[in-house]
C-alpha positions in Angstrom: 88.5 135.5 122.7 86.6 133.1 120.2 83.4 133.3 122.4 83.5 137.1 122.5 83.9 137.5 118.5 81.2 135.4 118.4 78.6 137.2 120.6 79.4 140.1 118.9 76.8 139.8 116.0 74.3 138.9 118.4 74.9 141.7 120.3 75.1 144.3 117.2 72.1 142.4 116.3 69.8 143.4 119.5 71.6 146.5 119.6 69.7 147.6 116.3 66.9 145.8 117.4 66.3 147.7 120.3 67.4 151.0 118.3 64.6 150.1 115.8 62.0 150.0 118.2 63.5 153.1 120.6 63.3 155.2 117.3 59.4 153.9 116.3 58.4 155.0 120.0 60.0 158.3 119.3 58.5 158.7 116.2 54.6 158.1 117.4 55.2 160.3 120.1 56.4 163.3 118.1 53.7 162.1 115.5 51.0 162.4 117.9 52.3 165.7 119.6 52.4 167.1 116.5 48.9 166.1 115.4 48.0 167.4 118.6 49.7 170.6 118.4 48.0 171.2 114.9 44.4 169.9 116.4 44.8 173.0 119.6 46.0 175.9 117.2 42.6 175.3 115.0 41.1 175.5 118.6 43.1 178.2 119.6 42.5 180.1 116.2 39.1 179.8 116.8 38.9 181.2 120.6 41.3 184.2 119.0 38.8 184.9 116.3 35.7 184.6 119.0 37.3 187.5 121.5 38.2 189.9 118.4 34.4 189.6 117.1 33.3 190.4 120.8 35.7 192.9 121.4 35.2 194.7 117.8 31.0 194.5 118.5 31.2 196.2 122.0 34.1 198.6 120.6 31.1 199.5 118.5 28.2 199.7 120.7 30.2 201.9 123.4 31.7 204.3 120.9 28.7 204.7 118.8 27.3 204.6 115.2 30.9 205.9 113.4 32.3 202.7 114.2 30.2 200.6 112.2 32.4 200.7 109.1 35.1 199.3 111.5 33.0 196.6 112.9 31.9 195.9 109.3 35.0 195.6 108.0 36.4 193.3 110.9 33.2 191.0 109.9 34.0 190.7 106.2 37.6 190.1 107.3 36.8 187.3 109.5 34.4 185.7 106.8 37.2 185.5 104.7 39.4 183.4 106.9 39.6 179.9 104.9 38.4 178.3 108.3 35.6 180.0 108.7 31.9 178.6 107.7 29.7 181.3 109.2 29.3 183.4 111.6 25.8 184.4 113.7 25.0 186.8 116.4 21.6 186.3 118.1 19.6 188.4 120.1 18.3 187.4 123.5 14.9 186.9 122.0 17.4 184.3 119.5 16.2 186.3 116.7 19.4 186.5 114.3 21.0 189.6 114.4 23.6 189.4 111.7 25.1 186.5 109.7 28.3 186.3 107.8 30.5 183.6 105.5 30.1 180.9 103.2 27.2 179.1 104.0 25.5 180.7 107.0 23.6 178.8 109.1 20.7 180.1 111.1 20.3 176.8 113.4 19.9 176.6 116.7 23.2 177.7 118.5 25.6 174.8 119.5 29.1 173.6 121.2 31.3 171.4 120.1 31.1 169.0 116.9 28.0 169.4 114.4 27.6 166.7 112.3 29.4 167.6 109.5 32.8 167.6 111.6 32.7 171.4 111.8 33.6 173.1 115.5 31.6 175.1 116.8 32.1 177.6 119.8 28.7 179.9 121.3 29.7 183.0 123.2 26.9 185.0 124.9 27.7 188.8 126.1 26.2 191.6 127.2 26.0 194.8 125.3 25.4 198.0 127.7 25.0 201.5 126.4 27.8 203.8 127.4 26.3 206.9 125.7 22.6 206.3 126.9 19.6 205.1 124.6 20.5 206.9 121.9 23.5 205.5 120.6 22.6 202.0 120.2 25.8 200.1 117.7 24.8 199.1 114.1 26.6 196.5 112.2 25.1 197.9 109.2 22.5 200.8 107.5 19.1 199.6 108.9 20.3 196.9 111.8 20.6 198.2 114.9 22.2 196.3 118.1 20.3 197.8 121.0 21.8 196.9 124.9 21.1 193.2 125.9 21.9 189.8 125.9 23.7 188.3 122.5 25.0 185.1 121.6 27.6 184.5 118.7 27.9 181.3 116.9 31.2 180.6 115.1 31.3 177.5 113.2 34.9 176.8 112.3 36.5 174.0 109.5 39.4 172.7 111.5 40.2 170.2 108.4 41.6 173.2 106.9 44.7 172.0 108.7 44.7 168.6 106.9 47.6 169.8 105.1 49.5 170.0 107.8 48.8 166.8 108.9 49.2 164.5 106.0 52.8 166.6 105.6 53.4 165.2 109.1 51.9 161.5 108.7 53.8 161.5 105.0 56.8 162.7 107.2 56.7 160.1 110.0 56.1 157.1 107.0 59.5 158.2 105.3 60.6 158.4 108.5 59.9 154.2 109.6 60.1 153.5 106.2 63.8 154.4 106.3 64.0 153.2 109.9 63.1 149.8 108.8 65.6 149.7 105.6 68.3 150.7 108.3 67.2 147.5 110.4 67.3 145.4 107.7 70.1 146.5 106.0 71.6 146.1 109.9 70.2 142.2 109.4 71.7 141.5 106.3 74.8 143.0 107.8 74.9 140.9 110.7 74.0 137.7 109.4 76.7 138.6 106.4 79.3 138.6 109.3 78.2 135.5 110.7 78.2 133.6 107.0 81.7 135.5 106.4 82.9 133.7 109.9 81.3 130.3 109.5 83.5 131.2 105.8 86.6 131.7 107.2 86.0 129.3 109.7 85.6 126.1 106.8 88.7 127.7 105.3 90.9 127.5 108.4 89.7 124.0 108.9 90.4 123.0 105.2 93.5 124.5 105.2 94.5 122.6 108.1 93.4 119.3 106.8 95.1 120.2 103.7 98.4 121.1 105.4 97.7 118.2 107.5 97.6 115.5 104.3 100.2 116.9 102.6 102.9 116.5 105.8 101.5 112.8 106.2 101.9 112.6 102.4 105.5 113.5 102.8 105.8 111.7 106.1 104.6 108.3 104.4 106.6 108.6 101.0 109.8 109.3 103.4 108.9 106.2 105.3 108.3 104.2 102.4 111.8 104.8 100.8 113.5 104.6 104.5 111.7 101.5 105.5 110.8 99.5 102.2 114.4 98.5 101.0 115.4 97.1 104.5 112.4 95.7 104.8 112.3 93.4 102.1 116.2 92.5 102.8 114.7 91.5 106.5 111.8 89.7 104.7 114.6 87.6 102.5 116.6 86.5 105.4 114.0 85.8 107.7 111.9 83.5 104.6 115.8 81.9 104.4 115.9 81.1 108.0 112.0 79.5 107.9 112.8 77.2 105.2 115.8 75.9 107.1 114.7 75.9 110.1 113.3 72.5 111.5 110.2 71.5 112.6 109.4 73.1 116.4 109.5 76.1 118.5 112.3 77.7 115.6 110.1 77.4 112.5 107.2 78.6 114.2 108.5 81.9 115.6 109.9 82.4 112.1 106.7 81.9 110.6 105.0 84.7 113.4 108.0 86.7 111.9 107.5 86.3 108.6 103.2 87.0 109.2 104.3 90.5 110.9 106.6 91.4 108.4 103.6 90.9 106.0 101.7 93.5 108.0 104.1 95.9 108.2 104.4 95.8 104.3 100.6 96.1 103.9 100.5 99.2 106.5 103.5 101.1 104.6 101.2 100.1 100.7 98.1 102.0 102.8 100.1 104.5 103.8 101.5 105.1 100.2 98.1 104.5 98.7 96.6 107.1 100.9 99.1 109.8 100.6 100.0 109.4 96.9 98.0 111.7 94.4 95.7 109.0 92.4 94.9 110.4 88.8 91.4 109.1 87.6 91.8 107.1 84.4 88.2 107.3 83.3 86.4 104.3 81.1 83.4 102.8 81.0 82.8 100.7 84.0 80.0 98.2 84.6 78.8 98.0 88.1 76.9 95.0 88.3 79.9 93.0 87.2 82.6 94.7 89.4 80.6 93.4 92.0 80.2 90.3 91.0 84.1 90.4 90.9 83.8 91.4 94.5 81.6 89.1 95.8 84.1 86.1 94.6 87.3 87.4 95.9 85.3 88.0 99.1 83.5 84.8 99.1 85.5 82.3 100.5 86.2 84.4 103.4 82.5 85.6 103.8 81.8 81.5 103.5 84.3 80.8 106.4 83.2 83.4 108.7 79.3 82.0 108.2 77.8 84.9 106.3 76.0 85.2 103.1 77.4 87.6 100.8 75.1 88.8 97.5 74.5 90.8 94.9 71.6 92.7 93.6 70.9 94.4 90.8 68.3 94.8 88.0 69.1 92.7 85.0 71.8 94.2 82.6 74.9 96.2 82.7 74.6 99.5 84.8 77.3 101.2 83.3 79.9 104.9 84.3 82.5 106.9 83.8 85.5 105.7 86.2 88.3 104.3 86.9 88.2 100.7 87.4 90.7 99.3 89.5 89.7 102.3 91.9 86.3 102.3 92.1 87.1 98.3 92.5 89.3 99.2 95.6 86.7 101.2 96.8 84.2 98.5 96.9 86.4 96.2 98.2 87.2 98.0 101.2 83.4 98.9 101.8 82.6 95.1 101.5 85.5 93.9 104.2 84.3 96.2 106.1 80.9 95.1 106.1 82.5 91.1 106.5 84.1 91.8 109.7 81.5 93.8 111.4 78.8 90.9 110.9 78.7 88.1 113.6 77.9 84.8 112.3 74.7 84.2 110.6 75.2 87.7 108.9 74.5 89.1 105.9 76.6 91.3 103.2 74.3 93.0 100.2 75.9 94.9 97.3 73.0 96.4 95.8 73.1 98.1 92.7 70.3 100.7 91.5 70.5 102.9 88.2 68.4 106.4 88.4 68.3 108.9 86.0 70.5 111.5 87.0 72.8 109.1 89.6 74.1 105.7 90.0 73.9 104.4 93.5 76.2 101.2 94.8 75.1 100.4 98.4 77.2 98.2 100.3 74.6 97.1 103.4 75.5 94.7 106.4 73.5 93.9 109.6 76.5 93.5 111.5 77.2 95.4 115.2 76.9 98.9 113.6 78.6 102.0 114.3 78.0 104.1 117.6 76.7 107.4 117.0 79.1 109.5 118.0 82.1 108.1 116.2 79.9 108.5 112.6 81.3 112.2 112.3 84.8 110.4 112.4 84.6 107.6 110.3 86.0 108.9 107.1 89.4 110.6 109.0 92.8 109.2 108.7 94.0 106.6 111.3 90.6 106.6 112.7 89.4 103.0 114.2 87.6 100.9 116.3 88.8 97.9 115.1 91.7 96.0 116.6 94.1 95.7 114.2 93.0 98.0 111.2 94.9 101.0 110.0 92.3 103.7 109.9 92.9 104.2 106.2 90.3 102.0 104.5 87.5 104.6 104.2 90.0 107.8 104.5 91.2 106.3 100.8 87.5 105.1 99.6 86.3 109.2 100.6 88.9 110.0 98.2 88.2 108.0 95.3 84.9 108.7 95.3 85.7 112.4 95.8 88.3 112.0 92.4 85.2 110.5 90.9 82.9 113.6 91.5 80.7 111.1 93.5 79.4 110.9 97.0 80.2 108.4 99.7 77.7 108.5 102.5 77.8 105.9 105.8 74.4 105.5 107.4 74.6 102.8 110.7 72.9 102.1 113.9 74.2 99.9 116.7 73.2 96.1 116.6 71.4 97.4 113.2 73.7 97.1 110.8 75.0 99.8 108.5 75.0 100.8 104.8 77.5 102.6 102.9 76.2 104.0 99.7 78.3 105.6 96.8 76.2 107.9 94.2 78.1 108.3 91.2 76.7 111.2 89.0 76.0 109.5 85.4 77.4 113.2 83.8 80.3 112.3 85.4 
């Protein structure tokens, strides 16, 4: 169910994709019929005007010289036509018979596309004389059409229609202008979903760590009352019963009890000092000397194991707003940390630097490191690689530095060593 809700906003998202580009191919195809549709009705306008000019000049020459008002007045009709440039009739000789329209040409006859972009179509016909020699057509007083061969040259201005066409170009850009806002607006709306899931997603999670803390809160605090007082009774008797108990086997399984009755205690403190809500107690804290502090509760037991523990840091105090006793908890568990994961011959660094707009404390070891895929994991409750530790030690440092509004970031590789660094905002 998870997997199909989420390959559903890559699925709206090609769906619109392919929508987008469905709707661009139909628009270029009715953009180009339409262009074309526009380019054959000048063409067809033209051929239409060619056959009534013919027709009207042979109505003429077969029906005699009353029809030449008719012919004349189908002539100034057509010169009217916006479209129309001119119109010439030649005689077989190519002698021009009659011209009409704005600017009539008398060039040589032609087919096709002058250079001026105007079409031009050439018709020749044959007049014949239905009445005999004496009825001969004329166009007009004094020009007389006698039977022959003519030709008749129409040059026509198709970009007339250029109206029409930038009404259909304008038309198709609103058209993929609006197709492309849909698109993206259908982006935005995907990738909103996905942000809104990857949302809820961190919510769910956070809640569930959240509900998760607070039961172990409850879960430790009801240990602690059930298991401290008895405890402590057991701890009496059994530090009774060492004292008295002689030198041999007796004393020294007493002792073993008494060591394990220790670690019990320390595990239930952890689990109290995890679980119970810490309130920040800010004051000015320096960091160079808290870990100098560090370094000599630490440094017997660094000695021992054969390591060299030091600190570094410029010259001066280095000083934030904190709580002391936690941030000093915080550094202390860092620094054992880095202690037991050297081998012998090791070293521990607490290095202090002071920037302008942070304060970093770097706790840095080149002990046996931290495997790669357990670094996700290091700061979760009860989470360990270590024999006998609790899991708690970072899970408590992540949340002081989090009560501090600082950051707590664990860099390692294996056999390389690793550094945790806290960077304490100096607003804070």
């Amino acid at each position: 169910m998870q997997g199909v809700m989420r390959s559903r906003p890559k699925l709206l998202l090609l769906f619109s994709v392919a929508t987008a580009l469905g709707l661009v191919a139909l628009i270029a195809v009715q953009t180009g019929d339409a262009l074309g549709h526009v380019a054959r009705a000048a063409t067809d306008k033209a051929e239409t005007l060619e056959r009534t000019m013919v027709s009207a000049i042979r109505g003429v020459a077969r029906f005699g010289r009353d029809k030449e008002e008719r012919i004349a007045a189908v002539l100034e009709e057509i010169a009217r036509d916006p479209q129309v440039v001119s119109v010439v009739l030649r005689d077989g000789a190519g002698a021009v018979a009659v011209s009409a329209g704005r600017g009539a040409d008398g060039g040589a006859p032609s087919t096709g596309r002058d250079d001026s972009g105007l079409l031009v179509r050439t018709t020749s016909f044959e007049l014949d004389s239905a009445c005999g020699g004496g009825c001969g057509a004329h166009l007009g007083p004094g020009a007389p059409m006698p039977p022959g061969s003519y030709e008749l040259v129409l040059r026509f201005d198709p970009s007339a229609g250029a109206e029409v066409r930038s009404v259909i170009l304008l038309e198709a850009g609103i058209a993929l202008v609006l197709l492309l806002c849909a698109a993206g607006f259908a982006t935005a709306l995907v990738r909103s979903t996905r942000h809104r899931e990857r949302l809820l997603r961190r919510v769910e999670l956070a809640q569930q760590k959240t509900e998760s803390l607070e039961s172990l809160r409850l879960l430790a605090t009801g240990l602690a009352h059930e298991i401290r007082n008895p405890l402590g009774a057991i701890r009496g008797f059994a530090q009774l019963t060492h004292e008295q108990s002689p030198e041999g086997e007796a004393r020294e399984r007493t002792a073993i009890m008494l060591s394990e009755l220790d670690r019990v205690s320390e595990r239930l403190e952890e689990f109290l000092a995890f679980a119970r809500p810490r309130q920040v107690r800010r004051q000015p804290v320096d960091l160079r000397r808290l870990c100098d502090e560090v370094a000599t509760l630490l440094g017997p037991d660094a000695q021992a194991a054969g390591i060299e523990l030091s600190v570094e840091a410029a010259p001066g105090e280095v000083v934030v707003e904190g709580d002391p006793a936690q941030l000093k908890e915080l550094l202390l568990n860092l620094a054992l940390n880095a202690v037991e994961a050297c081998h012998e011959g090791g070293r521990v660094r607490l290095r202090v630097r002071a920037g302008t707009a942070e304060v970093a404390l770097a706790v840095e070891d080149d002990g046996r490191g931290i495997p790669a895929e357990d670094l996700p994991r290091v700061f979760e409750p009860y989470f360990t690689t270590r024999a006998h530790g609790s899991g708690l030690g970072l899970a408590i440092s992540k949340r002081i530095a989090e009560g501090h509004g600082a950051t707590l970031n664990i860099d390692s590789a294996l056999e390389r060593g690793t550094t945790a660094t806290l960077l304490i905002p100096t607003s804070a």
